[in-house]
Every structure is written in structure tokens, then in C-alpha cells.
C-alpha positions in Angstrom: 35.9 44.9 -35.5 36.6 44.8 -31.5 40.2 44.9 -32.3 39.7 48.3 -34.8 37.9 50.0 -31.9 41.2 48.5 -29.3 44.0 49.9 -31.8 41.8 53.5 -32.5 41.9 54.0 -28.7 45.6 52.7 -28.6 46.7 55.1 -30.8 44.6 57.8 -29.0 46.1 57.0 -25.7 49.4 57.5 -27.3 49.1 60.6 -29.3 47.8 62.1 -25.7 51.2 60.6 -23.8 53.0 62.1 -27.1 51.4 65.7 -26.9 52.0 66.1 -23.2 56.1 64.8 -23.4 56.3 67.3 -26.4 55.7 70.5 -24.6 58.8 72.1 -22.7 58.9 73.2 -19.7 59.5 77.2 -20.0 63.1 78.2 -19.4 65.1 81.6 -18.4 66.7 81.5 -21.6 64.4 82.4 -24.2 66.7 82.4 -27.2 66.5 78.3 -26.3 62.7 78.0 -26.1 62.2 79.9 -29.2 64.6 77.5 -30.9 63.0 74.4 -29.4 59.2 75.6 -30.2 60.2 76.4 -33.9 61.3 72.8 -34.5 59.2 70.7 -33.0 56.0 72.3 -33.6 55.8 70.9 -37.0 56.9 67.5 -36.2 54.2 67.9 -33.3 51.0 68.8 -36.0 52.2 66.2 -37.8 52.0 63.6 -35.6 48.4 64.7 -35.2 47.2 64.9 -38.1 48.1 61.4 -39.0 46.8 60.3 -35.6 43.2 62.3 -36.5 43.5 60.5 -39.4 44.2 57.2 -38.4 41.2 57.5 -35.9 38.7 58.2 -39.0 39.3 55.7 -40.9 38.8 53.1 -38.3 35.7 55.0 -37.5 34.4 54.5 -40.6 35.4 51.4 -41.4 33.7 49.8 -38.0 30.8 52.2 -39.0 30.5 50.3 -42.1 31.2 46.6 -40.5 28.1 47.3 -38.0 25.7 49.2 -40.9 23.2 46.1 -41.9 23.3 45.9 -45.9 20.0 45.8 -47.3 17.7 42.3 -46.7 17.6 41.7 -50.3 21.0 41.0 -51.3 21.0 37.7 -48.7 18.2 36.3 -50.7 19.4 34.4 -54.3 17.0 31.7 -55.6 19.8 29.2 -54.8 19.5 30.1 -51.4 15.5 29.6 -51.4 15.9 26.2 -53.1 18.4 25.2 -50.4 15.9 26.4 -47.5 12.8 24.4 -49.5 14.8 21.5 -49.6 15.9 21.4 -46.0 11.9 22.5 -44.9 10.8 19.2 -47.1 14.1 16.8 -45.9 12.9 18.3 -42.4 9.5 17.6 -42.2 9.5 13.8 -44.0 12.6 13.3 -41.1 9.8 14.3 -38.5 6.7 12.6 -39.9 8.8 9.6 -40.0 9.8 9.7 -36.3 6.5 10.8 -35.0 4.7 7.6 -36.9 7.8 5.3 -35.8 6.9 6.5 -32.2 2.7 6.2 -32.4 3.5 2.6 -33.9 5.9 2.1 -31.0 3.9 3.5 -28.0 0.4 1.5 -29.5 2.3 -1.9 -28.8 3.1 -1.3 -25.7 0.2 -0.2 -23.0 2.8 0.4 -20.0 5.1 1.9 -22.2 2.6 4.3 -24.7 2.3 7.4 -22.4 6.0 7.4 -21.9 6.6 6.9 -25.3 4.1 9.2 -27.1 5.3 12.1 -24.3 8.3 12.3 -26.7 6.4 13.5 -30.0 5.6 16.9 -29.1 9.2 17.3 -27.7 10.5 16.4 -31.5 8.1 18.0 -33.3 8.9 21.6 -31.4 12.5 21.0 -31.0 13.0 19.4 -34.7 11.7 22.9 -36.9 13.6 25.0 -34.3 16.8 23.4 -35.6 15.5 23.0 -39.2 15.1 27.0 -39.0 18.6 27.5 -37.1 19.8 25.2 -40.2 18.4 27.7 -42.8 18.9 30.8 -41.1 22.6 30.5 -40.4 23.7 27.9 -42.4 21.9 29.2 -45.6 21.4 32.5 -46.0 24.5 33.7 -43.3 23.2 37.5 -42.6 25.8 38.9 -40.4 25.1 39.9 -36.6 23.6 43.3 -37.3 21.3 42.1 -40.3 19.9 39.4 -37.8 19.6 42.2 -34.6 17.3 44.4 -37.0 15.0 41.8 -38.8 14.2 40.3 -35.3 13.8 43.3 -33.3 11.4 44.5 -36.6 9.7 41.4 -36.6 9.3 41.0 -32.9 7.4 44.5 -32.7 5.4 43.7 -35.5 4.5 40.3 -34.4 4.5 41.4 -30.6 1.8 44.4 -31.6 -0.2 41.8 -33.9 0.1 38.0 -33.2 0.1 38.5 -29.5 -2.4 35.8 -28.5 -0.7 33.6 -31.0 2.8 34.4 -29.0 0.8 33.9 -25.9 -0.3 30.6 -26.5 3.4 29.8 -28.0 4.8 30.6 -24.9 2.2 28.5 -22.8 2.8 25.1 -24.9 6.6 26.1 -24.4 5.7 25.9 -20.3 3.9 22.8 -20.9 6.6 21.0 -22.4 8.9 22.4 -19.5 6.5 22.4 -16.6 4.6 18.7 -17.7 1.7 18.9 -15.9 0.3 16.0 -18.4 1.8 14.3 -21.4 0.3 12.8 -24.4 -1.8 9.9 -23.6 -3.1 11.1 -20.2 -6.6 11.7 -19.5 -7.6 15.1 -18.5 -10.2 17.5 -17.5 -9.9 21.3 -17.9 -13.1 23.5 -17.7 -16.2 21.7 -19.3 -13.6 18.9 -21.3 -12.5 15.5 -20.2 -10.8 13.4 -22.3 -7.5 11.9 -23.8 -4.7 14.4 -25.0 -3.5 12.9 -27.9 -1.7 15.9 -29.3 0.3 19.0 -27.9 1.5 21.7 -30.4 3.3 24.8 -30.0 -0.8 26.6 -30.5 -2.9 24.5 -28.7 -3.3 20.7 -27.0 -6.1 18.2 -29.0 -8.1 16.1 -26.4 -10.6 13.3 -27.4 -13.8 13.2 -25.7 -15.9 9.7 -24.2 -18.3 10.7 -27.1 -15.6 10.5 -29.7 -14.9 14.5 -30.3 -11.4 16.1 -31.0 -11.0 19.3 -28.6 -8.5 21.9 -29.5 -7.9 24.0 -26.4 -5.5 27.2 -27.0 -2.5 26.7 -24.5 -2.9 30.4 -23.2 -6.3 29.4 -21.7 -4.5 26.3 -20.1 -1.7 28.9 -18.4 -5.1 30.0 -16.7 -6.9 27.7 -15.6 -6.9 24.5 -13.4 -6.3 20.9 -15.3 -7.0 17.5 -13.3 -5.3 14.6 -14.6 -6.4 11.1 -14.4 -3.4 9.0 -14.3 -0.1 11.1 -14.5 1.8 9.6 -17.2 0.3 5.6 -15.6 -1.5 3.4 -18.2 -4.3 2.7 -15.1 -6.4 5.4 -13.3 -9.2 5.4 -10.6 -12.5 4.6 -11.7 -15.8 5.5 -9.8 -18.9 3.3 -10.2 -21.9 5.0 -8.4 -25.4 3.0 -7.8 -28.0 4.0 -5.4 -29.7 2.2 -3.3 -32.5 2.4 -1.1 -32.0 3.7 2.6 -33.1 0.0 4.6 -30.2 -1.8 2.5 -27.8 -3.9 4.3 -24.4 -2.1 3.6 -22.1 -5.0 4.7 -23.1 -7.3 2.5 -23.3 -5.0 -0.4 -19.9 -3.7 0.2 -18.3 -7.2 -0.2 -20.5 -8.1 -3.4 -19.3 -4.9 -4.8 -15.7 -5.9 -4.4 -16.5 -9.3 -6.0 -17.9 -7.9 -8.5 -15.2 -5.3 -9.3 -12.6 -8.2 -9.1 -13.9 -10.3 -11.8 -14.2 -8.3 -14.3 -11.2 -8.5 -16.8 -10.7 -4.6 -16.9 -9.9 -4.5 -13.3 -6.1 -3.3 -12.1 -6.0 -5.4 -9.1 -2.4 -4.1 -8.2 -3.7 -0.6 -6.3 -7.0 -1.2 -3.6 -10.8 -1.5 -4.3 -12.8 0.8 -2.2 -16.9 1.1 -1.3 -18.0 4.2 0.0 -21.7 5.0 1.2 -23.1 8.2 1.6 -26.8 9.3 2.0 -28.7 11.6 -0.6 -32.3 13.0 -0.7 -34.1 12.7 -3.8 -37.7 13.6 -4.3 -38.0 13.8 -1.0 -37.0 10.2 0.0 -33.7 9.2 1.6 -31.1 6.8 -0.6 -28.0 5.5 0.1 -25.2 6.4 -3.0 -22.7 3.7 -3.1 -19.3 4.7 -4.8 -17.4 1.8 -5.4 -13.6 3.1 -6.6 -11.3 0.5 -8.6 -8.8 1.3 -10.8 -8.7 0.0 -14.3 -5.8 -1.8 -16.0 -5.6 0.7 -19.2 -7.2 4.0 -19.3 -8.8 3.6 -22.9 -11.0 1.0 -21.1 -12.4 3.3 -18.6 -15.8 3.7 -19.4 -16.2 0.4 -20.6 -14.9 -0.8 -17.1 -17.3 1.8 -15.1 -20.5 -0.1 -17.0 -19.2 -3.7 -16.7 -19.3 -2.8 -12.6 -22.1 -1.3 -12.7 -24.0 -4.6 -14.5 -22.4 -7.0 -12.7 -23.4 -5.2 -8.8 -26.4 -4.5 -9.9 -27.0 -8.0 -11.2 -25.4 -10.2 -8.2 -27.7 -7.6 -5.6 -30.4 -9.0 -7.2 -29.8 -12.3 -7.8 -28.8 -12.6 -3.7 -31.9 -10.5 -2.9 -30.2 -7.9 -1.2 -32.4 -5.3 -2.8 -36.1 -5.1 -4.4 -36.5 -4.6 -7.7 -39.7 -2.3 -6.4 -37.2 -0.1 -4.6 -36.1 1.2 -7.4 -38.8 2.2 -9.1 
């Protein structure tokens, strides 16, 4: 087509150069001129009329390459059954992978995060090249069939489906961007919990009381997420007890990290921390003691919060470093 267009403005150029070297210059003798002009002028009209010609029929044959021939006549039911089968080939080839991977990433604890941070990627990336596949190795619409369907279809979808294309665009950022990966443990708004899915719609988080959270990605694009651990199997845990104001904070601090160190949730590879801080409730004075450990896998969080909390509580009574009748 772009080498129609280069030899209809070829032969333009030329039949231009040709017109201007065909008129003569005027003469003293007139007998002569009349005899030139009376034999050229026909050779001249001829020349451009074939030229005229010549141009409209590449016209019309590049008007015809870039005219889109109607929708219908790419569509054949051999053609569907191709695209079916490719859909079904595709998504078995990406069910497999994803469960090969959740299998993979559950026997490992260091390596699950890292591992199961690859599923969305396949998932979103596997049907875009399932519908390349079917789009141009299928049904083959030529270049201006394609530019018409897809600028139809993007204002229709664009006036209609615009959250839809928001929230598209937002798991598209979070796959690019990362700001937490499947397996981490995060809070956004009034959530906190474990993502264990993000789609091109929304992310799925599960909740300490066992509930599955969809959250649309367009709300994420807005708001502020807090993540726990950032792609590590261990994150920071924070144990808080209060005590009463005349305890003796010394020896409390080192039972507290005695405490945190036997249990058998405890990451002992990043530091333990006690931190004391005073709070009025009910009008009387308390100290709130924050002990901060991290825990070796973040699916044992909770579990490792109340095992510090029990065993503290327990060895601060047991050494008598607080009255039971405190705490009443």
C-alpha cells in the first residue's frame, strides 16, 4: 500500500517536470511556433490523461486496501472452534502452573512469598497471550478492521465499564509498582490480613478471624497500605500487657525477653525489644509494656502474640513481681 501511494506521487512529480519541459519558449518566428504547438499538443493531453488516470486507480485501489470489510466475514465456525480450543488448552496450561506453584511455595516457608508472587504475574500475562494467539493468529483481521473494532469498543467500554477499567489499570500498577506480593500481610483501611490472591479486578486478603476480603484495586490506587513483612516469611510482632504504675520495670523487661525467647515461634535472628509507656485508665495510672519480637513465619503471628503474652504474664507471677490484686 505505502509503495502505491510512493509510485502515484512518482508519477505526479513527473508528469509536472514533463508539462513544464513541453512548453516552448515563444519565438520571433511564428510560422515555427504554430508548427511546434500543433504537434505536441496532442502528445502533451495524452501524456495527461494517462497520468490522471494512472493516479485514480491507485487511489482507489489504496482506498479499497484501507476500507475495513465488514466484521462478519472474519468469523467462520472453524475459526470459533479454534479460539474455544486455545481458551480451554489455555486455561488447563494456567490452572496447572498456578497449583504446581501453590504446592511449590507451601513447602517451602522462606521461599512461599517469593514463589506465590509469581501467580498473579502468569495468570495476567498468560490470557493476554492466549488472546494475542486468537486475535492474530486465528481470525487475522487486517490493520484497519482491528483500528475500528478497538477504537469502537474502547468508547463503548470507556463510557460504560469505567470503574471496571479503573480497577484494571490499578492491579496492572500493582504488578509493576509491588507494593506487596501474595503472601504478605497487610492492612489497608479497616482490613488486615494475608493477600493470598491479586487479579486484574481486585486483591483477596484473609482476615485473623478467617474471612476472605475482596478489595477493588482502584480503591487501593487511593489509599495508604502498611505491609507487615515485605515479601520476608517473619514480621514484628507486638505483645502489649499492662501493669500497675509501682512495678519494677528492670526486672520485668528481662523476664519479658526470657519469655519471648523460649517460645518456639520466636525469630531470634532480628532483636527483641521492651518498651514502657504510661496510660491513665479510670482514672488510675498504669504502665503499658510493649514487648516487640519478630516471629519466625507470619501464619503464626497471632498464635506467637498469645504464647508471649501467657508465658510473661505467668513467670511475673510466679517471681512475684506483680499482685494478682493489681489487676483487678
Amino acid at each position: 500500500m505505502i509503495q502505491k501511494i510512493f509510485i502515484s506521487y512518482i508519477f505526479l512529480i513527473t508528469g509536472i517536470i514533463s508539462a513544464q519541459n513541453s512548453v516552448v519558449p515563444p519565438s520571433s518566428a511564428p510560422v515555427t511556433t504554430v508548427a511546434v504547438d500543433s504537434v505536441a499538443t496532442p502528445q502533451k493531453n495524452t501524456e495527461k490523461e494517462k497520468l490522471i488516470k494512472d493516479i485514480d486507480t491507485i487511489e482507489k485501489e489504496v482506498i479499497e486496501d484501507l476500507s475495513p470489510p465488514p466484521i462478519w466475514e472474519f468469523f467462520s465456525i472453524g475459526k470459533i472452534i479454534w479460539a474455544l480450543i486455545f481458551i480451554l488448552v489455555g486455561y488447563v496450561v494456567i490452572k496447572f502452573l498456578v497449583s504446581l506453584l501453590e504446592r511449590l511455595a507451601e513447602k517451602s516457608a522462606n521461599q512461599r512469598i517469593t514463589i506465590k508472587g509469581l501467580i498473579p504475574i502468569i495468570k495476567i500475562f498468560g490470557w493476554i497471550f492466549i488472546i494475542i494467539i486468537i486475535v492474530v493468529g486465528v481470525f487475522r483481521p487486517p490493520a484497519a478492521t482491528l483500528i475500528a473494532v478497538s477504537a469502537s469498543l474502547g468508547i463503548a467500554i470507556g463510557f460504560a465499564a469505567q470503574d471496571i477499567l479503573k480497577n484494571i489499570f490499578g492491579g496492572v500498577m500493582i504488578l509493576l509498582d509491588r507494593p506487596f506480593k501474595v503472601g504478605d500481610k497487610i492492612e489497608t483501611g479497616s482490613f488486615y490480613g494475608e493477600v493470598v490472591e491479586i487479579g486484574l479486578r481486585s486483591i483477596r486478603i484473609v482476615t485473623p478471624d478467617d474471612s476472605l476480603v475482596s478489595i477493588p484495586n482502584g480503591e487501593l490506587m487511593n489509599k495508604s497500605v502498611s505491609n507487615s513483612n515485605n515479601g520476608e516469611a517473619n514480621c514484628q510482632v507486638v505483645a502489649e500487657v499492662y501493669l500497675p504504675i509501682t512495678a519494677d520495670t528492670n526486672k520485668i523487661r528481662q523476664v519479658a525477653i526470657e519469655a519471648a525467647q523460649v517460645s518456639k515461634y520466636i525469630y531470634l535472628n532480628k532483636p527483641i525489644a521492651v518498651l514502657f509507656f504510661n496510660e491513665v485508665k479510670e482514672r488510675r495510672s498504669y504502665f503499658k509494656m510493649r514487648l516487640k519480637a519478630y516471629v519466625v513465619d507470619i501464619r503464626y503471628e497471632f498464635i506467637f502474640k498469645s504464647d508471649m503474652t501467657e508465658i510473661v504474664m505467668k513467670q511475673l507471677l510466679e517471681e512475684g513481681l506483680i499482685n494478682p490484686e493489681d489487676l483487678k
